[in-house]
C-alpha positions as CSV (number, residue, x, y, z in Angstrom):
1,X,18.9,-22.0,-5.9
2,X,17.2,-24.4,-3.6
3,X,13.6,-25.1,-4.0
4,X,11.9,-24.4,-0.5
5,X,8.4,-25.7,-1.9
6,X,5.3,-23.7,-2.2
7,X,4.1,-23.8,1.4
8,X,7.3,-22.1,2.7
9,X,5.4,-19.5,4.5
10,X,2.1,-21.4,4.4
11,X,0.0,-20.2,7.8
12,X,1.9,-17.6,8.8
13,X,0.0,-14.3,7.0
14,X,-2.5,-13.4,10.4
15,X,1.0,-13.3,12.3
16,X,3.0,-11.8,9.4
17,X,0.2,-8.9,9.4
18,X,-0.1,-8.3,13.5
19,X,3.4,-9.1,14.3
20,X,5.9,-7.9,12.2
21,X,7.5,-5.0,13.4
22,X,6.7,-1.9,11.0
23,X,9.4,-0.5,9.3
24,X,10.5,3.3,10.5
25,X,9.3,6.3,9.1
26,X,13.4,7.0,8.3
27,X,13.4,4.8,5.8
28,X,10.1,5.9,3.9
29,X,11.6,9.3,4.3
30,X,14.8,8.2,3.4
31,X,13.7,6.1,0.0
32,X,11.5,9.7,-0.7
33,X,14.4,11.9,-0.8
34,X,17.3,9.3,-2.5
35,X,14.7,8.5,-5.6
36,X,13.0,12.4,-5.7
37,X,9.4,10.5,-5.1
38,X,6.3,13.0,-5.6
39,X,3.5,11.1,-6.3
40,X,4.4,9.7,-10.2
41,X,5.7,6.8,-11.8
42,X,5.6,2.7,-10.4
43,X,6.8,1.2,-8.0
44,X,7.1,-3.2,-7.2
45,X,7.2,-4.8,-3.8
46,X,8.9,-8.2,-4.8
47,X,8.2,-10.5,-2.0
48,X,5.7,-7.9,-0.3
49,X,4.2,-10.1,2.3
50,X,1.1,-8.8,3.5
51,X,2.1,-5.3,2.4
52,X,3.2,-3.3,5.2
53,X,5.9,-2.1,3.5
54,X,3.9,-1.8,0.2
55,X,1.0,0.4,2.0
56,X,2.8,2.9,2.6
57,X,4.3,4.2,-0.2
58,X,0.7,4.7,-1.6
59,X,0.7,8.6,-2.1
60,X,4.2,8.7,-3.6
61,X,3.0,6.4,-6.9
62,X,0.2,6.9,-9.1
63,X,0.6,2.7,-9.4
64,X,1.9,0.1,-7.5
65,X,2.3,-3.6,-7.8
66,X,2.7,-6.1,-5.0
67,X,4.0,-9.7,-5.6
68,X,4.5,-12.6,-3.0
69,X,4.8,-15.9,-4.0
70,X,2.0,-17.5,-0.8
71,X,-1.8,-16.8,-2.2
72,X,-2.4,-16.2,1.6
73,X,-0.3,-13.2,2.0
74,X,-1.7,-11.6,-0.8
75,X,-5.3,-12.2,0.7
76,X,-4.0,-10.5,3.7
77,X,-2.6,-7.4,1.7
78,X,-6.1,-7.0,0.4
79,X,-8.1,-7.2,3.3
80,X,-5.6,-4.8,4.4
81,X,-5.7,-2.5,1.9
82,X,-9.1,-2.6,1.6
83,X,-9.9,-1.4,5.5
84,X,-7.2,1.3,4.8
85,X,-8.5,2.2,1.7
86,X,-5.2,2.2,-0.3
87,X,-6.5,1.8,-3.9
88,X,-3.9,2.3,-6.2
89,X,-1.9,-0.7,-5.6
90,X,-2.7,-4.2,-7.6
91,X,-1.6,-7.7,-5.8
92,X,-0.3,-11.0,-7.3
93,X,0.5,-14.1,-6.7
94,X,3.6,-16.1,-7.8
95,X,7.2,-14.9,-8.5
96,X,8.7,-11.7,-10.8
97,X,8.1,-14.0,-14.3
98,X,4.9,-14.6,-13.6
99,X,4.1,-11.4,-13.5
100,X,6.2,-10.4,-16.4
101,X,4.9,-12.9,-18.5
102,X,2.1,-10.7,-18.9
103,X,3.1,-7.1,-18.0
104,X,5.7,-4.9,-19.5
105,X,5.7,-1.9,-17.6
106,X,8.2,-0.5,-15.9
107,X,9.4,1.0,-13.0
108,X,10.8,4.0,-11.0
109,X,11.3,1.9,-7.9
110,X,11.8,-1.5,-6.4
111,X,11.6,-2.5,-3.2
112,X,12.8,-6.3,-2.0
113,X,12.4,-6.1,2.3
114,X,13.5,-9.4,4.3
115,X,12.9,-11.6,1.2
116,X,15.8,-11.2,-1.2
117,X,17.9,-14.2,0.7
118,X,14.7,-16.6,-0.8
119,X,14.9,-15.3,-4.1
120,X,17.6,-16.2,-7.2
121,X,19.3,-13.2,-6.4
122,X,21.6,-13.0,-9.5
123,X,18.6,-13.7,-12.0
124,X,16.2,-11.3,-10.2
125,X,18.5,-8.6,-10.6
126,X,18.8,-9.5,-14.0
127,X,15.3,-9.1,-14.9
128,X,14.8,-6.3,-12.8
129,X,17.6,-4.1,-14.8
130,X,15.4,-4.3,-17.8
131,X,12.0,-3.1,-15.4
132,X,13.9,-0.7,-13.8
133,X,13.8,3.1,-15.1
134,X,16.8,5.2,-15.6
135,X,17.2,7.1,-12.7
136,X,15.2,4.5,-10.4
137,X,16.8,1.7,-8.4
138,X,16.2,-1.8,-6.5
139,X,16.0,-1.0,-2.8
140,X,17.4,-3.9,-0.5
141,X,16.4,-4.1,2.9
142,X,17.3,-6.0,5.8
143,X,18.3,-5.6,9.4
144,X,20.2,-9.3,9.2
145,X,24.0,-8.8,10.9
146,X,25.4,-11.6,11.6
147,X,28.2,-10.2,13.8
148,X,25.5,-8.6,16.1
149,X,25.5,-10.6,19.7
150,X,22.3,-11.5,20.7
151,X,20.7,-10.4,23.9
152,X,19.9,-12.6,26.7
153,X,16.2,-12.7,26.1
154,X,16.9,-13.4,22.5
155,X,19.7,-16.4,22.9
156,X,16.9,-17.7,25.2
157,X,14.4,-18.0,22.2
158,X,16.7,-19.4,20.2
159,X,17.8,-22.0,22.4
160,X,14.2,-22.9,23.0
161,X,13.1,-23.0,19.5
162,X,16.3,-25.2,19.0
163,X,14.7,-27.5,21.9
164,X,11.0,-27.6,20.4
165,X,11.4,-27.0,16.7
166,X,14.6,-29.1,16.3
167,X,18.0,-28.0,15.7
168,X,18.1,-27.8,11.9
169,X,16.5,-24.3,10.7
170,X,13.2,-25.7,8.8
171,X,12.6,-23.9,5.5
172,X,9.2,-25.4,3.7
173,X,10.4,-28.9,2.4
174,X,13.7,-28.4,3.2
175,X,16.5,-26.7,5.9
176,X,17.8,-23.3,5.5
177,X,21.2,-22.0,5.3
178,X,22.2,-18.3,4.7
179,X,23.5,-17.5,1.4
180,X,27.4,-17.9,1.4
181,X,27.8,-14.4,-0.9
182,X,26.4,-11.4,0.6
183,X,23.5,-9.0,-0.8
184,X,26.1,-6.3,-1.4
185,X,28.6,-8.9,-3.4
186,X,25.4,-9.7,-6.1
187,X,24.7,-6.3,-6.8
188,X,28.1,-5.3,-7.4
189,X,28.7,-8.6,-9.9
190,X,25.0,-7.2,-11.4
191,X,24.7,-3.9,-14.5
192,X,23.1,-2.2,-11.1
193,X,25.6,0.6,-9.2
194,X,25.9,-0.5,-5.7
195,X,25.0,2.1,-2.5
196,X,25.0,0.8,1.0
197,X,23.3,3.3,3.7
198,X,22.9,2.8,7.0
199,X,19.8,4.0,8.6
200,X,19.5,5.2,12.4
201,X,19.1,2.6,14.7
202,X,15.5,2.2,16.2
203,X,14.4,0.5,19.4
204,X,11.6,-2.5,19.4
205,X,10.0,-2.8,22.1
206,X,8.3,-6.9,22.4
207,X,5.9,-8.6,24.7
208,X,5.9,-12.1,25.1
209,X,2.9,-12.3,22.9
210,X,4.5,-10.8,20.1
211,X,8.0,-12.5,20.5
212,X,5.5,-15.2,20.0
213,X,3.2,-13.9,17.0
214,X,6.7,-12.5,15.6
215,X,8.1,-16.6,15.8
216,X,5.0,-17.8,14.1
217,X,5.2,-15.5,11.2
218,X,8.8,-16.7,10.2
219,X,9.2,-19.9,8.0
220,X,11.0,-21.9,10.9
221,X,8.8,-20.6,13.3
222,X,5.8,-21.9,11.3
223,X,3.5,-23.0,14.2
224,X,2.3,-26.1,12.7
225,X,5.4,-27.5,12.8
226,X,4.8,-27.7,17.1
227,X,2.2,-29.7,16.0
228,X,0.7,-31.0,20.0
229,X,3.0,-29.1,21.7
230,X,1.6,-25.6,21.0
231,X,0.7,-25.1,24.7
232,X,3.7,-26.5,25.9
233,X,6.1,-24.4,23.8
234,X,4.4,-21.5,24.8
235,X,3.8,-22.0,28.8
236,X,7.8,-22.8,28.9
237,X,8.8,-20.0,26.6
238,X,6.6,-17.5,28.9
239,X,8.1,-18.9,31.8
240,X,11.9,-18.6,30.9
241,X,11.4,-15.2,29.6
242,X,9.9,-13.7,33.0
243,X,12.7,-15.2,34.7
244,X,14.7,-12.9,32.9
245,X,12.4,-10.3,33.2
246,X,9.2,-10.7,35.2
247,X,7.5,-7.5,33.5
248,X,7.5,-9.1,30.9
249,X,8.9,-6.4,28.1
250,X,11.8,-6.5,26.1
251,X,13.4,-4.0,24.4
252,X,16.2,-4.1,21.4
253,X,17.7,-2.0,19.0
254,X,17.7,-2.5,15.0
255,X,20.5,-1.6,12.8
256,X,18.5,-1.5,8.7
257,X,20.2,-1.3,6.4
258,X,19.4,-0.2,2.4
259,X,22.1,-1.7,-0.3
260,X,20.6,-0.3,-3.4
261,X,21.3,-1.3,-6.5
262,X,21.0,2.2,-8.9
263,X,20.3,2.3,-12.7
264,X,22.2,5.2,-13.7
């Protein structure tokens, strides 16, 4: 398990909250049906950012607990849920021990979006078997697919945050590389059951301001690391992209996936 540092996603919260793209109704609707949800019961958002995800599950729990390891996250997910008035969900901040150091409670669902590649994967699913209720489940979700081939707009970006950010994919203190055994492989060495749906495919449309926001929110994307050159990075990246599209929207389609991970 590599130790990314406690600033990994330092800075990034504002444009975590703004920029992210929300997730589709099919999966709320989907997670709904697959775990019977009407309102009872617990539910955990391990690595809930600022708690888009998190928010809206509010009227199918009478409790909900959000944890993500960057204090400013959580402050985010607060303000948010206080404008939206969502009061039946309690923040932390700090990983799943910290909070069951001094909870024991358990629950009917758990949901781990875009963050389990960060996480000890084989020793969260470990302590999550014992949180977990019979019946209930670990939901896994994540629209990374490697064998997907980037559009044109998209293999620009990258080249140009290769050019400006370096060519090594920062990661807090360290570089990132993806995990070598897949999400799917982990739960099905774990006491879980493994179930792999795929949902619909959406389209997401992005402007250049949001390709941007969406870049700053990431951990190599972090916006300090362009240190002077935020201007710069962002007058060329603006210019490349209306050269491949001078209205200046771009438009892609999302394959999510759920692996779930069922306590029978």
């Amino acid at each position: 398990m590599v130790n990314y540092g406690r600033e990994l996603f330092k800075g990034t919260a504002t444009y975590y909250a703004r920029y992210r793209p929300m997730y589709p109704s099919s999966l709320i609707r989907f997670l709904v049906y697959k775990f019977s949800l009407d309102g009872s019961g617990r539910m955990l958002d391990l690595g809930c950012g600022t708690g888009q995800l998190t928010c809206r599950f509010s009227d199918w729990f009478d409790e909900i607990v959000g944890i993500d390891m960057e204090p400013e996250m959580i402050e985010e997910a607060k303000r948010i849920s206080t404008e939206t008035r969502v009061e039946n969900i309690d923040w932390y901040i700090g990983e799943l021990d910290t909070y069951t150091d001094n909870f024991k409670q358990t629950f009917r669902l758990v949901t781990i979006a875009k963050a389990f590649h960060w996480m000890d994967r084989e020793k969260v699913l470990a302590d999550l078997y014992e949180l977990v209720d019979n019946g209930g489940g670990v939901a896994i979700i994540d629209h990374y697919n490697p064998s997907q081939e980037p559009l044109r707009w998209q293999k620009k970006v990258t080249s140009l945050v290769k050019q400006w950010y370096g060519a090594e994919r920062r990661a807090g203190k360290t570089t990132y590389n993806h995990p070598k055994m897949t999400h799917e492989e982990v739960v099905s060495q774990s006491n879980f059951e493994l179930e792999i749906h795929k949902l619909p495919a959406y389209e997401q449309k992005w402007t250049i301001a949001s390709i941007l926001g969406n870049l700053y929110s990431t951990s190599y994307g972090n916006k300090r690391f362009l240190g002077e050159n935020v201007k710069a990075f962002e007058d060329n990246l603006k210019d490349e992209l209306l050269k491949i599209n001078p209205t200046g929207i771009f438009k892609e389609q999302i394959d999510l996936s759920v692996i779930l991970a069922l306590k029978k």
